[in-house]
C-alpha positions as CSV (number, residue, x, y, z in Angstrom):
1,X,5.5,104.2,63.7
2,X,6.9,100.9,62.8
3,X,6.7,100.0,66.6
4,X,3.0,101.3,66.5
5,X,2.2,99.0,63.4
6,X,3.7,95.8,65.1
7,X,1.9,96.3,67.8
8,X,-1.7,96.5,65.9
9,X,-0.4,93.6,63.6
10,X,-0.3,91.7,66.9
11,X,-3.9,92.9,68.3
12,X,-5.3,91.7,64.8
13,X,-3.5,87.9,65.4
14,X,-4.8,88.0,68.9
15,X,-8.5,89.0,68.0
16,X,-8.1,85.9,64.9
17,X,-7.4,84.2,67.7
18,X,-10.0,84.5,69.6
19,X,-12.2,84.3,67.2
20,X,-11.2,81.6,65.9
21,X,-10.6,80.0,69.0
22,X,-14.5,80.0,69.9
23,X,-15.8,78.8,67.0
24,X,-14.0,76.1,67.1
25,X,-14.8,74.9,70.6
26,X,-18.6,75.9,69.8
27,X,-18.2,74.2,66.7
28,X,-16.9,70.5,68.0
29,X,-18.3,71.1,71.6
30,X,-21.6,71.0,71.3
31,X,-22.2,68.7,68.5
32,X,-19.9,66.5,71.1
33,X,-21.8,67.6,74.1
34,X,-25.1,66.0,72.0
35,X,-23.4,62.6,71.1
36,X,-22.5,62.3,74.5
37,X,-25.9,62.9,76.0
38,X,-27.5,60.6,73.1
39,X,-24.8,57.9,73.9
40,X,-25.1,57.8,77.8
41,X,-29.3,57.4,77.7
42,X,-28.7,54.8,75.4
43,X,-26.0,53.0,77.5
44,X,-28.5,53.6,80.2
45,X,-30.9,51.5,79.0
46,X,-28.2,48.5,78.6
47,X,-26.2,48.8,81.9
48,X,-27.8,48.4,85.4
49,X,-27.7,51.5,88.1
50,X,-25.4,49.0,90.3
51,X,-22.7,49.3,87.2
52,X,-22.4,53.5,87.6
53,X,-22.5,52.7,91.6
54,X,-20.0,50.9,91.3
55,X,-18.0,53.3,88.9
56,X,-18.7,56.0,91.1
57,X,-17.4,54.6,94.1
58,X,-14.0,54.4,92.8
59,X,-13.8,58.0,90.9
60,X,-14.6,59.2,94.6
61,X,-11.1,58.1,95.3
62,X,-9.8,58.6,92.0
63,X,-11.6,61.9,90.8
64,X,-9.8,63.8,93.7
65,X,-6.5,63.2,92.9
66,X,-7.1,63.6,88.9
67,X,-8.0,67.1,90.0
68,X,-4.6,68.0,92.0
69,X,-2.0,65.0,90.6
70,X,-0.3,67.9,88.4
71,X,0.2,69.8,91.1
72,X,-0.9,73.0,89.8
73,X,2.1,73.0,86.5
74,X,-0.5,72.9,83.7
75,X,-1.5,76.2,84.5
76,X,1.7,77.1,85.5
77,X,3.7,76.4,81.8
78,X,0.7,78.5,80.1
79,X,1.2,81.2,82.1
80,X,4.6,81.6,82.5
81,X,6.4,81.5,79.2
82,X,9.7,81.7,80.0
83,X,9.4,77.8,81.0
84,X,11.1,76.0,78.0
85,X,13.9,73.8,77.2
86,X,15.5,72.0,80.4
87,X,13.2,73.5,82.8
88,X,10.4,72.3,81.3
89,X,11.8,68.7,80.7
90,X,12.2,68.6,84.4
91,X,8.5,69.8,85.6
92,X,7.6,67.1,82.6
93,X,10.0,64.5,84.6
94,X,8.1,65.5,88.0
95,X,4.4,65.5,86.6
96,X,4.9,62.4,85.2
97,X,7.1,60.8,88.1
98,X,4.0,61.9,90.3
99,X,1.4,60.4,88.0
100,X,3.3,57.5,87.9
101,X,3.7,57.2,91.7
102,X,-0.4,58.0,92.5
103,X,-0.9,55.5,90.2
104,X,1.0,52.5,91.7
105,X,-0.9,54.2,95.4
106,X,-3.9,53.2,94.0
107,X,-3.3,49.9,93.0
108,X,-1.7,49.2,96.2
109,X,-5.7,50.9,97.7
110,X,-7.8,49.5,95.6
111,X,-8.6,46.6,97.8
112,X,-8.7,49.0,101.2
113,X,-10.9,50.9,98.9
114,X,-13.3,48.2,97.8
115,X,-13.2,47.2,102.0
116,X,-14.6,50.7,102.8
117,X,-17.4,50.3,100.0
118,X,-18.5,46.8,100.9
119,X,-17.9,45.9,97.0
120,X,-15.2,43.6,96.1
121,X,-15.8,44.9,92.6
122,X,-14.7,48.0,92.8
123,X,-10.8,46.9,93.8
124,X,-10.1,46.3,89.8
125,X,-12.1,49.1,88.7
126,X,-10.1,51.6,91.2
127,X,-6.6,49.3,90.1
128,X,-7.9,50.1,85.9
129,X,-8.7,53.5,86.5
130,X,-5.9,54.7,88.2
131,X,-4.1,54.3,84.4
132,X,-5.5,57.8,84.0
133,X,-3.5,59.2,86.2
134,X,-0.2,58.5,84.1
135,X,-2.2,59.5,81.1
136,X,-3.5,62.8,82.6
137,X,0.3,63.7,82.7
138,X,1.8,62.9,79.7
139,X,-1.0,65.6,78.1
140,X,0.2,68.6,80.5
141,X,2.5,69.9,78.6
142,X,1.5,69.3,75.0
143,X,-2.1,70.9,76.2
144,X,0.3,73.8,77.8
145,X,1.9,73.9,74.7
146,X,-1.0,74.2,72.7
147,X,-2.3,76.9,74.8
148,X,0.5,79.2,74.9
149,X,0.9,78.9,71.1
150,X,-3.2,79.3,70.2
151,X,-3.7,76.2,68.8
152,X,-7.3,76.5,70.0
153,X,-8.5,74.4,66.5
154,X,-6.2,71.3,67.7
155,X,-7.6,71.7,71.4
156,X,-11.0,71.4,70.4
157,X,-10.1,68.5,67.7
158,X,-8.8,66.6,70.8
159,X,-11.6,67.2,73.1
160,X,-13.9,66.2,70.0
161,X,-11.8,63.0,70.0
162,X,-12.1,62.4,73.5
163,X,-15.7,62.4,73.4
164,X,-16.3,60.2,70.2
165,X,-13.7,58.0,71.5
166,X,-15.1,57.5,74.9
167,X,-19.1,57.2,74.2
168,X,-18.3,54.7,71.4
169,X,-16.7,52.6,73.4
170,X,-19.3,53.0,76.0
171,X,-22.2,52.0,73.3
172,X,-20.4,49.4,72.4
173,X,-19.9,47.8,75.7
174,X,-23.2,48.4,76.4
175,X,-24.1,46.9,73.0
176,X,-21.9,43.8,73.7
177,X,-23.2,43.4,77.1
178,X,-19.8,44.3,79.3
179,X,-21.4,45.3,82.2
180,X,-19.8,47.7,84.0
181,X,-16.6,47.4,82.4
182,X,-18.2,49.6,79.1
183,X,-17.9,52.3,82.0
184,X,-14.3,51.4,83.1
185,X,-12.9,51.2,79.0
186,X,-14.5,53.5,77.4
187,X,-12.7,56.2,79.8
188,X,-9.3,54.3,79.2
189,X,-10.2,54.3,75.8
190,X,-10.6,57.9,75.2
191,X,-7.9,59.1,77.2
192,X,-5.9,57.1,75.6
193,X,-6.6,57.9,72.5
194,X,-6.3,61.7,73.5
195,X,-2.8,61.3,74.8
196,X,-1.6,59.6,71.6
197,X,-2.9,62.5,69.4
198,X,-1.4,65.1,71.9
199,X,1.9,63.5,71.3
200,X,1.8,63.6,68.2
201,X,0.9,67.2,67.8
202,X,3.9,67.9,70.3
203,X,6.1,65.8,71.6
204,X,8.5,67.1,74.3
205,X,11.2,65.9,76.3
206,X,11.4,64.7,79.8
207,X,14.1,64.6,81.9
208,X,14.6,63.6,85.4
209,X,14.0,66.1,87.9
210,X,16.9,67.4,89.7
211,X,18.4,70.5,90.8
212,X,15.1,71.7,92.6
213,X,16.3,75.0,93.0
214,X,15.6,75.7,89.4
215,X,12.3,74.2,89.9
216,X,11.8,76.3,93.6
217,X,9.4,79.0,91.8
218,X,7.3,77.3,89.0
219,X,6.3,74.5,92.0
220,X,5.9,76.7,94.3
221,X,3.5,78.6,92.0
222,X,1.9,75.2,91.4
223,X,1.3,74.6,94.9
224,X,-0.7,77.6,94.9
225,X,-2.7,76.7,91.8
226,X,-3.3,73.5,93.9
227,X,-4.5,74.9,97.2
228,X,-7.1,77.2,95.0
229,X,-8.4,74.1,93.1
230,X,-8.8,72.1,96.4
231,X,-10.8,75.3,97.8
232,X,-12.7,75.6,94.8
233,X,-13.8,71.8,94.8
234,X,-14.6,72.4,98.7
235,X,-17.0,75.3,98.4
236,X,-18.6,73.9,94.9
237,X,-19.2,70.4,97.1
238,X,-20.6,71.8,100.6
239,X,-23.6,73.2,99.4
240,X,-24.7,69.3,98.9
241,X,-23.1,68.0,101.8
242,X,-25.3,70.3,103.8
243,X,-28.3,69.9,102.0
244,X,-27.7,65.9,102.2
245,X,-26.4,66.3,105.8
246,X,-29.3,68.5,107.3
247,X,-32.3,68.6,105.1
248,X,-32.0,64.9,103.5
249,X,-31.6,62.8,100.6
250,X,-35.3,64.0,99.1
251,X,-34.2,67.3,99.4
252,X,-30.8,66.8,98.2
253,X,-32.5,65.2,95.0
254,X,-34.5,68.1,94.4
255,X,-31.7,70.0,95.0
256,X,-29.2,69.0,92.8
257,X,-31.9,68.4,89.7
258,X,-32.0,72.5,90.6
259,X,-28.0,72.9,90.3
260,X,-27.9,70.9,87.1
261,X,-31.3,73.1,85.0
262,X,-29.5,76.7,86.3
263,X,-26.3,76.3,85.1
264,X,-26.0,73.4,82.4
265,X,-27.4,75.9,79.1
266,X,-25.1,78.9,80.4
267,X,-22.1,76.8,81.3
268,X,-21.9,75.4,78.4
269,X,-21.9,78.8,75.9
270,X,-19.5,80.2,78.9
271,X,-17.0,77.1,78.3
272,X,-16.6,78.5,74.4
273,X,-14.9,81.4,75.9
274,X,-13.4,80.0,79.0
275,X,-11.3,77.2,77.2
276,X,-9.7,80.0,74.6
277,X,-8.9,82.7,77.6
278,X,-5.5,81.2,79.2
279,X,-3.9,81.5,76.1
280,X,-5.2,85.0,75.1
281,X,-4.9,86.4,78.7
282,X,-1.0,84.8,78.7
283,X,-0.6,86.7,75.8
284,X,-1.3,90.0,76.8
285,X,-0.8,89.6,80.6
286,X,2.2,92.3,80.3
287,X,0.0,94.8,78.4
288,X,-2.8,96.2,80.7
289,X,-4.9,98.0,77.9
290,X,-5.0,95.2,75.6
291,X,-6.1,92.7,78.6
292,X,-8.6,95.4,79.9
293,X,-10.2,95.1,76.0
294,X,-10.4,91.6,75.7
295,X,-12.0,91.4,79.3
296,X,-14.6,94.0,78.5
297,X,-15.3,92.8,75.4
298,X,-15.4,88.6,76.5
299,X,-17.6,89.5,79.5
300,X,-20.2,91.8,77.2
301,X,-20.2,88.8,74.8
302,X,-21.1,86.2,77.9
303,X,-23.2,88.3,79.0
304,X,-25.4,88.7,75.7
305,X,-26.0,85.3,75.9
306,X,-25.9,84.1,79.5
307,X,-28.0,86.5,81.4
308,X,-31.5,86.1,79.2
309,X,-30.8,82.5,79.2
310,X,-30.5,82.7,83.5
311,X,-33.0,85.1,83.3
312,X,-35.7,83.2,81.1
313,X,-35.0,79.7,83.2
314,X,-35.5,81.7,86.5
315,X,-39.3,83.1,85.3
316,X,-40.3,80.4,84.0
317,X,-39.2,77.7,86.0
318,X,-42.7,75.6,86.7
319,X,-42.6,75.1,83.0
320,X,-39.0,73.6,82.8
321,X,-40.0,71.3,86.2
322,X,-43.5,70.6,84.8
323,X,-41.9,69.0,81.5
324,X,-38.9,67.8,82.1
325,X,-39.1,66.0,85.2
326,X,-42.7,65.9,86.0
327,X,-45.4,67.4,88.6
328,X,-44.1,65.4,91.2
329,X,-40.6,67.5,91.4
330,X,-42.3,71.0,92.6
331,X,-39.7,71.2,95.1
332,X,-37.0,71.7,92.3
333,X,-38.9,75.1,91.3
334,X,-38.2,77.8,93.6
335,X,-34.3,76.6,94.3
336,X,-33.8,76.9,90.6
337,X,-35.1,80.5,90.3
338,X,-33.2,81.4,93.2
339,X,-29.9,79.6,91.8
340,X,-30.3,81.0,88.7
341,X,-29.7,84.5,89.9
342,X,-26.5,83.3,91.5
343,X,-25.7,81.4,87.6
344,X,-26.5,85.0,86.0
345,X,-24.2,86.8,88.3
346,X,-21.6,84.0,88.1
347,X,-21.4,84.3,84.1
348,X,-20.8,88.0,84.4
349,X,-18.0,87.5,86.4
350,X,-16.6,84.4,84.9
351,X,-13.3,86.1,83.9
352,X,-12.0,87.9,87.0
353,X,-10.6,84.7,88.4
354,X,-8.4,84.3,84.5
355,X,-7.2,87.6,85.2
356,X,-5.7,86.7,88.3
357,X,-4.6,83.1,86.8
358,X,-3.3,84.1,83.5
359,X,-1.6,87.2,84.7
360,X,0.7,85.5,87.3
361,X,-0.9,86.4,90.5
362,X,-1.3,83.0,92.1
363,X,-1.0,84.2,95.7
364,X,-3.8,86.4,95.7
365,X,-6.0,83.8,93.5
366,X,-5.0,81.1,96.1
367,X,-6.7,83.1,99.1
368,X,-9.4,84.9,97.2
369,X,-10.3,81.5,96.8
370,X,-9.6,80.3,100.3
371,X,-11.6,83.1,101.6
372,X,-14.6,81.2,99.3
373,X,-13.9,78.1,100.2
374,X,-14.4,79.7,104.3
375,X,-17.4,82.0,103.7
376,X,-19.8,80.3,101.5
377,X,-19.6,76.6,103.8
378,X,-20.8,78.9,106.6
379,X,-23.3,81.1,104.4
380,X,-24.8,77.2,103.4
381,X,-25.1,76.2,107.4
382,X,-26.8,79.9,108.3
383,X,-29.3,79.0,104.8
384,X,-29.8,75.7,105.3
385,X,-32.3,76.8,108.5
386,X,-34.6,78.5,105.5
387,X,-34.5,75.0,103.6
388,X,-33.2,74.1,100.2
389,X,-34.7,77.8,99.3
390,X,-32.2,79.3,101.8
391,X,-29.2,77.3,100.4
392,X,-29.9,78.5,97.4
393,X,-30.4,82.5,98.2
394,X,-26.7,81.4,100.0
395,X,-24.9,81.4,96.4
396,X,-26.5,84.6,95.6
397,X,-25.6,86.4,98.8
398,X,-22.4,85.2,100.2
399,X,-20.7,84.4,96.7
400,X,-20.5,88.2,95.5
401,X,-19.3,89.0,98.7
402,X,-16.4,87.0,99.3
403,X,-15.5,87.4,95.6
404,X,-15.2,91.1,95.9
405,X,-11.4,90.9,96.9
406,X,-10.8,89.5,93.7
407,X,-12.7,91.8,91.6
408,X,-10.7,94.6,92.9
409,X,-7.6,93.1,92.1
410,X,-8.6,92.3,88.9
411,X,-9.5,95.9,88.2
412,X,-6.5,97.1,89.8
413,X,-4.3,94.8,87.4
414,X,-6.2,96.0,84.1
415,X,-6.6,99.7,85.1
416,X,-9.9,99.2,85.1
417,X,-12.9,99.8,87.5
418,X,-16.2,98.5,88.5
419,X,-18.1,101.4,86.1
420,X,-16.5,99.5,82.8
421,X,-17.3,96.5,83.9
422,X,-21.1,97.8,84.8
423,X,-21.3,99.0,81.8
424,X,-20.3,96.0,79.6
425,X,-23.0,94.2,81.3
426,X,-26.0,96.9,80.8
427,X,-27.2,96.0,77.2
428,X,-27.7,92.5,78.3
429,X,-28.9,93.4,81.6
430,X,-31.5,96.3,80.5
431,X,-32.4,93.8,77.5
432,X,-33.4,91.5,79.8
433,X,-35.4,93.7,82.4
434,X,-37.5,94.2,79.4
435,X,-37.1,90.0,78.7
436,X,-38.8,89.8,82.0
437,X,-41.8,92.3,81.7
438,X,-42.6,90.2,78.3
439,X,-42.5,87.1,80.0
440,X,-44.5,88.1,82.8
441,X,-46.8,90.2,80.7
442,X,-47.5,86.9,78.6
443,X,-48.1,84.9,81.5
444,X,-50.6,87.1,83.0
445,X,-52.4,86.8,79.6
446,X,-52.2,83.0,78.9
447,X,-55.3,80.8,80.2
448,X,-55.2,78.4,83.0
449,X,-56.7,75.8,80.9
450,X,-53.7,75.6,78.1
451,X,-51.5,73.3,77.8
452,X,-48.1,73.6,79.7
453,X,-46.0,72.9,76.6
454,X,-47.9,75.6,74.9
455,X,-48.1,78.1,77.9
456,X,-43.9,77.7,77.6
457,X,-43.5,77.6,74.1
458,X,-45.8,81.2,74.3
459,X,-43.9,82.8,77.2
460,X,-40.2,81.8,76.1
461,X,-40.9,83.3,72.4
462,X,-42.4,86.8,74.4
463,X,-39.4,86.9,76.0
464,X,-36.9,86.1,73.2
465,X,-38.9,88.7,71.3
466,X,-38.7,91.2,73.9
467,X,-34.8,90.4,74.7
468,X,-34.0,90.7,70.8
469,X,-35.8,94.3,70.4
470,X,-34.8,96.1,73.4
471,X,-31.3,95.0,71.8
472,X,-32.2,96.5,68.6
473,X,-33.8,99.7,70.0
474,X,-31.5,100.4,72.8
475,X,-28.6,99.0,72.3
476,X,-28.6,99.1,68.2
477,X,-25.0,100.8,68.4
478,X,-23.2,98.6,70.6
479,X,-24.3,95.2,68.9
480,X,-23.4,96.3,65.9
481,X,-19.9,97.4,66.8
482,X,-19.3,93.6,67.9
483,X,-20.7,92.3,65.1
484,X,-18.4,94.2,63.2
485,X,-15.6,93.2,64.6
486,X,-16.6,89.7,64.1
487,X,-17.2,90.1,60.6
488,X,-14.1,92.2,60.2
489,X,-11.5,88.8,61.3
490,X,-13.8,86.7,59.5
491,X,-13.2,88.7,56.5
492,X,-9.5,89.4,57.5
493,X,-9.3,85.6,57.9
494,X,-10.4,84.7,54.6
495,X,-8.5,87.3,52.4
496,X,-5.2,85.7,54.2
497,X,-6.5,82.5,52.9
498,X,-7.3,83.7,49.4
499,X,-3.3,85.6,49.3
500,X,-2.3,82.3,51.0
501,X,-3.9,80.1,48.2
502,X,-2.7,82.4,45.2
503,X,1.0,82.2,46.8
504,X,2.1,79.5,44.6
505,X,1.0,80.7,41.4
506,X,2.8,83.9,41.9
């Protein structure tokens, strides 16, 4: 019994956890997410298009290695939590001797960088920014840390810091008239500033790395991490280099205006749950019943959200072209439909790759994603003879496909099948099947003469309308036991705070 009682002690911590987890991120995210946007129109106004050329032609070189310069270990010390005391100073010693050593590479290729470019500007921008690369590894394992231990409150306070940090000091280098160096400080600033409070929070030894045999298994599970990053950032890229490659830079304009209005609104509600899963996933990875809950119930929470949202952008897509970039992008409109059925799908799935991650199973994660980072390159090529429209239907087809080795894994390892999963997604799915009629339905009925601003304003509230009651009607049951259980921490979070405040005057 007592065994029994732990055990749904724990479940209730976990659940606070998550919780609590995304509403912080949601809570300093967003409001973050709208500084920055506010801050970088306003900088763009103040700086010239030449100063972000220039900035982007040495993150090409730069933005790479950020992505792979850990080697794979920040993902590593969340998962595996038996990395502490020695060990751990010694994967510290080697992330940090590596950021160290990319760093000095680039100051040694800035200049052969700034040769390749044509702009002897960029040599000191690449030489400044390559400081990011010792500061991106002094935060891996005070973020690990963090992670493993739920801190979610402090890993949203830092990103929230990062933000302010960094769009300040961009306004006001733009404000001071800086040029293109607002661009270059204003990421040194924030990151340092970042690192510093990371330190802080958790400061951790480092020690030189030696005795590599010790090491053998967490780098070689790093190098793993690494190869599926690198295939990631391959497949996410080629759809681009084909359309810029084959079609041309008109289309590829069009095109990625398209990428950017499918998947900006869902990403960003999907990143409230992403950046909280590694540490609750960790967590349970050794208990398949408790990981098969928090799946189900993450994905049906996504999926409430995400899918009308893909839905709604996909039906009414002239609108969205119409106002916010103007009749002369008509080209955007049927791409974006067609990626936003991929971004719908996408959402839905968003957690079968954590599974893998988070549960230890690096190998298969590595060549699930290899096997991506093959089949969707060559699904891109076959599309791109049907135009940007084909490149597009490319996502939808050839991405469920080759993902379907690592949804069965995933099953496998939470004793789960495809029916649960199915079934986790149907409210929001039937929901918006009926979203879509109402839109449509609305359309049909809406004069030619009115107003596009108007004719959106009409259709989106038909379809938020119709979303919201075939949730009420159908689906009454099954909202209302997740609202319950968010009410339920809520209140079991504040009566620990009441108990905690009255402990003293006991």
């Amino acid at each position: 019994m007592s065994a029994d009682r732990g055990h749904e002690a724990g479940a209730r911590s976990l659940d606070h956890s998550l919780v609590s987890g995304m509403a912080w991120t949601a809570a300093l995210r967003w409001p973050a997410q709208a500084i920055s946007w506010i801050a970088t129109a306003y900088a763009a106004r103040l700086l010239a298009p030449s100063d972000y050329g220039l900035v982007s032609m040495a993150m090409l070189a730069i933005g790479l290695v950020r992505m792979v310069e850990d080697f794979g270990l920040d993902a590593i010390l969340v998962q595996d939590r038996s990395i502490v005391g020695v060990q751990q100073a010694r994967l510290a010693g080697f992330v940090l001797l590596a950021g160290v050593t990319l760093s000095l590479l680039f100051v040694g290729l800035a200049v052969p960088v700034s040769h390749f470019f044509g702009e002897a500007q960029v040599a000191p921008i690449v030489m400044l920014l390559s400081l990011l690369c010792v500061a991106d590894a002094l935060q891996v394992v005070p973020r690990a840390a963090l992670q493993r231990e739920m801190q979610f409150a402090r890993l949203a306070w830092a990103q929230f810091l990062q933000v302010m940090v960094t769009q300040g000091t961009l306004v006001l280098g733009a404000t001071l008239g800086w040029g293109v160096w607002a661009l270059v400080f204003n990421s040194l600033a924030g990151a340092a500033a970042v690192t510093l409070l990371l330190l802080w929070w958790h400061p951790y030894r480092v020690s030189v790395p030696r005795e590599f045999g010790t090491l053998a298994r967490p780098l070689l599970q790093g190098w793993r991490v690494l190869a599926s990053r690198m295939a990631y950032y391959g497949y996410s890229n080629a759809d681009q280099v084909v359309v810029g490659k084959l079609i041309g830079k008109e289309a590829l304009g069009a095109y990625s205006f398209a990428t950017t209005l499918s998947t900006t609104l869902s990403q960003e509600i999907a990143s409230v749950v992403s950046r909280v899963v590694p540490g609750i996933f960790s967590a349970v990875q050794k208990d398949p019943a408790e990981l098969r809950r928090y799946f189900l119930l993450l994905t049906e929470l996504v999926a409430y959200v995400t899918l009308p949202i893909s839905v709604g952008i996909a039906l009414t897509a002239d609108y969205a072209v119409s106002i916010v970039l103007g009749p002369q992008w008509e080209a955007v409109v049927m791409p974006l439909r067609l990626l936003c059925i991929y971004a719908g799908y996408y959402t839905c799935q968003m957690l079968i790759g954590p599974v893998l991650m988070w549960t230890g199973q690096f190998r298969a994660n590595m060549w699930c994603s290899v096997l991506a980072g093959i089949g969707l390159p060559l699904g891109f090529l076959i599309g791109s003879r049907g135009g940007l429209e084909g490149v597009a239907l490319s996502w939808s087809i050839v991405f469920p496909l080759v993902n379907l080795p690592a949804m069965i894994i995933a099953f496998r390892t939470m004793r789960s099948g495809f029916l649960e999963w199915l079934n986790a997604l149907m409210p929001a799915a039937l929901a918006s099947l009926v979203l879509s009629a109402a839109v449509l339905g609305a359309r049909a009925l809406l004069s030619p003469e009115l107003a596009t601003g108007w004719a959106a304003a009409i259709a989106v509230l038909a379809g938020a309308l119709g979303y919201l009651a075939a949730l009420g009607l159908l689906f009454r049951r099954r909202v209302l036991v997740i609202w319950a259980f968010l009410m339920a921490l809520r209140n079991q979070r504040d009566a620990a705070g009441r108990a905690s405040a009255a402990a003293p005057a006991a």
